[in-house]
Legacy VTK file of the C-alpha trace (Angstrom):
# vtk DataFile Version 3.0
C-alpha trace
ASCII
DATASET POLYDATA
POINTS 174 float
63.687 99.825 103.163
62.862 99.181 99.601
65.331 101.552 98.059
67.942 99.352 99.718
66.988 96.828 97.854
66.448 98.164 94.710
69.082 97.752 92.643
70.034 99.973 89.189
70.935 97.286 87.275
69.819 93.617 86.545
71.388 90.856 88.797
73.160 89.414 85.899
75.337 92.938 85.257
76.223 92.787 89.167
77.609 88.668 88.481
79.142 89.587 84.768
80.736 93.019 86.988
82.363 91.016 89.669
83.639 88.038 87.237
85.480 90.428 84.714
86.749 92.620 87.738
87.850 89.525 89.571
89.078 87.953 86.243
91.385 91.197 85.225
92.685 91.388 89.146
93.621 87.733 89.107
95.374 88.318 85.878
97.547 91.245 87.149
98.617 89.746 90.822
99.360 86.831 89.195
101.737 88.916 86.434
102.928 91.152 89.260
105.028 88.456 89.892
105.528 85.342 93.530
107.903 88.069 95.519
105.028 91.150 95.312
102.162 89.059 97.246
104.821 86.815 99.551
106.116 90.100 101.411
103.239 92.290 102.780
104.611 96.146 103.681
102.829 99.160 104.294
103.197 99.513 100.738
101.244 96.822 99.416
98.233 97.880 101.981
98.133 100.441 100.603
98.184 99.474 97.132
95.081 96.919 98.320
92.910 99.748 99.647
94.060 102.048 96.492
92.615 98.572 94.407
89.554 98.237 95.809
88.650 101.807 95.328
89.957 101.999 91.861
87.336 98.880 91.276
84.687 99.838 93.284
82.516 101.946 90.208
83.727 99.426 87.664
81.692 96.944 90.024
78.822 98.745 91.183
78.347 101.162 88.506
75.816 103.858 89.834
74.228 101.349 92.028
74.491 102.160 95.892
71.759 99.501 97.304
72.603 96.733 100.310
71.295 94.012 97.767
73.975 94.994 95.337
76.543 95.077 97.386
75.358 92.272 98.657
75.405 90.228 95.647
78.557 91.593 94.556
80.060 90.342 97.676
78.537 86.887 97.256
80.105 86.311 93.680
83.471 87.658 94.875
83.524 84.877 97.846
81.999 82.363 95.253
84.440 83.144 92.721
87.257 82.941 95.210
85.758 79.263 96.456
85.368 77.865 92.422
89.037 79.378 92.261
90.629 77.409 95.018
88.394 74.567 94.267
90.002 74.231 90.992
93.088 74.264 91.851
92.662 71.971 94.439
91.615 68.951 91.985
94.244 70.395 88.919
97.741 70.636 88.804
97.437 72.180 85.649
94.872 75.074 86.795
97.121 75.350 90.086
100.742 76.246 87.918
98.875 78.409 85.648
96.865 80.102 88.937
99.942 79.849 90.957
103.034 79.360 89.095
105.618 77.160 90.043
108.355 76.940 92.142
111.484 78.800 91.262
114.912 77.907 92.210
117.144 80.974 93.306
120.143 79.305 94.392
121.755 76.047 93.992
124.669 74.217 95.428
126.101 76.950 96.781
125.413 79.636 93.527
123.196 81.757 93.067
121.698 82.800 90.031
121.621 86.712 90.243
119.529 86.513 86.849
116.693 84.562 88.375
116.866 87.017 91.520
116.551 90.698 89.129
113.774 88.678 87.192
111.968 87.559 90.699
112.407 90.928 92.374
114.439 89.129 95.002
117.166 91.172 96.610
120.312 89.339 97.583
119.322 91.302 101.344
115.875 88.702 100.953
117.738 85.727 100.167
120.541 86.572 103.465
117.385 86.883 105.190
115.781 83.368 104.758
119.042 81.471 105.335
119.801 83.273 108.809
116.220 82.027 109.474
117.349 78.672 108.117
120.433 78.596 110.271
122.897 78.695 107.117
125.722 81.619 107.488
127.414 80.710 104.513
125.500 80.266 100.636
128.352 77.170 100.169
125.836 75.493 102.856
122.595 76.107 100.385
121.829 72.900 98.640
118.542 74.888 96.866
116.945 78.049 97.408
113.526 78.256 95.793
110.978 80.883 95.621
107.618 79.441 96.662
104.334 80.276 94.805
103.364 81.884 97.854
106.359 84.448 97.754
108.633 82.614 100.940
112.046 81.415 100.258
112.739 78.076 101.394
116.338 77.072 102.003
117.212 73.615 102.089
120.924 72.803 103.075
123.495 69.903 102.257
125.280 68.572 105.067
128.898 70.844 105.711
131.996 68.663 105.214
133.201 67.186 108.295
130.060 66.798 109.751
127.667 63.391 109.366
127.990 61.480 105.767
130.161 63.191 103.177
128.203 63.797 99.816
124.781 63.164 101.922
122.405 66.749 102.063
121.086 67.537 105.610
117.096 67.694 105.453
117.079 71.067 107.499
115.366 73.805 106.002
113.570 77.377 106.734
111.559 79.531 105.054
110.877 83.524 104.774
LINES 1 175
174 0 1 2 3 4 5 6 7 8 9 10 11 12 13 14 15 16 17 18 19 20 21 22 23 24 25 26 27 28 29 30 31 32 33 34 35 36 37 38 39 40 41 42 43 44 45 46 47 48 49 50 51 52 53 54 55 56 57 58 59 60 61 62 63 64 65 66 67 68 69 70 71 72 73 74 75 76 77 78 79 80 81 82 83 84 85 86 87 88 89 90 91 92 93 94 95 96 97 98 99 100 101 102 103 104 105 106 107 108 109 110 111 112 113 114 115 116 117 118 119 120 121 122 123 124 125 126 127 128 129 130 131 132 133 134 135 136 137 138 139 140 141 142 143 144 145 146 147 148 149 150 151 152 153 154 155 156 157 158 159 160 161 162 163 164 165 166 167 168 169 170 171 172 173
């Protein structure tokens, strides 16, 4: 039982381990871009389990015991908690964590730049305005790319229908 304990390194290496690790990862997801973490396809499992793998030694080092682990698992989740903590009470922690908002489309155009730069294909943006109920990008009063990765269409109202020059509140998300 006590080898499970024992641990190859000092408890600070384990803490300093996770918080560079978790650091650097935070870093990269966040560079990789708002489209790459809002869809989730077989791909990007895969690339999670290929992640935690490639981290694993540069987080446990040699060390196999339960208490490293452990511990390593505890400053992850404690990490993660002072992360979204922060954010929580800052707006300026939260754009640099998150990012901002980005508008793909608005009034009816769409900016094709803003799309290649995103890694949104024209196929994602027809997506989220079927799921808005808009058949037509004339109807798209703004198209914006969420900090979570989801588009969210808002429309204006179609001429003919309600208050000319007034923009519908429907909207829809994918």
């Amino acid at each position: 039982m006590s080898a499970m304990l024992h641990m190859s390194m000092p408890w600070w290496e384990f803490v300093l381990r996770a918080v560079v690790v978790y650091v650097v990862l935070l870093a990269m997801i966040r560079l990789s871009g708002k489209r790459t973490m809002g869809q989730f396809t077989s791909f990007d499992m895969l690339l999670i389990v290929l992640l935690g793998n490639a981290v694993q030694n540069a987080l446990l080092g040699t060390d196999t015991s339960m208490a490293g682990g452990l511990l390593l698992a505890a400053t992850l989740m404690t990490l993660n908690w002072m992360v979204g903590f922060v954010t929580a009470r800052s707006q300026r922690a939260e754009r640099l964590l998150e990012g901002e908002p980005v508008v793909l489309a608005r009034n009816g155009h769409v900016y094709r730049d803003v799309l290649r730069r995103e890694l949104v294909s024209r196929d994602d943006l027809a997506k989220a305005m079927r799921e808005a109920g808009c058949s037509d990008i004339s109807h798209v009063h703004l198209a914006l790319l969420e900090t979570n990765g989801h588009i969210t269409i808002l429309m204006r109202e179609v001429e003919g229908k309600g208050d000319p020059g007034q923009d519908d509140t429907r909207q829809g998300g994918a």
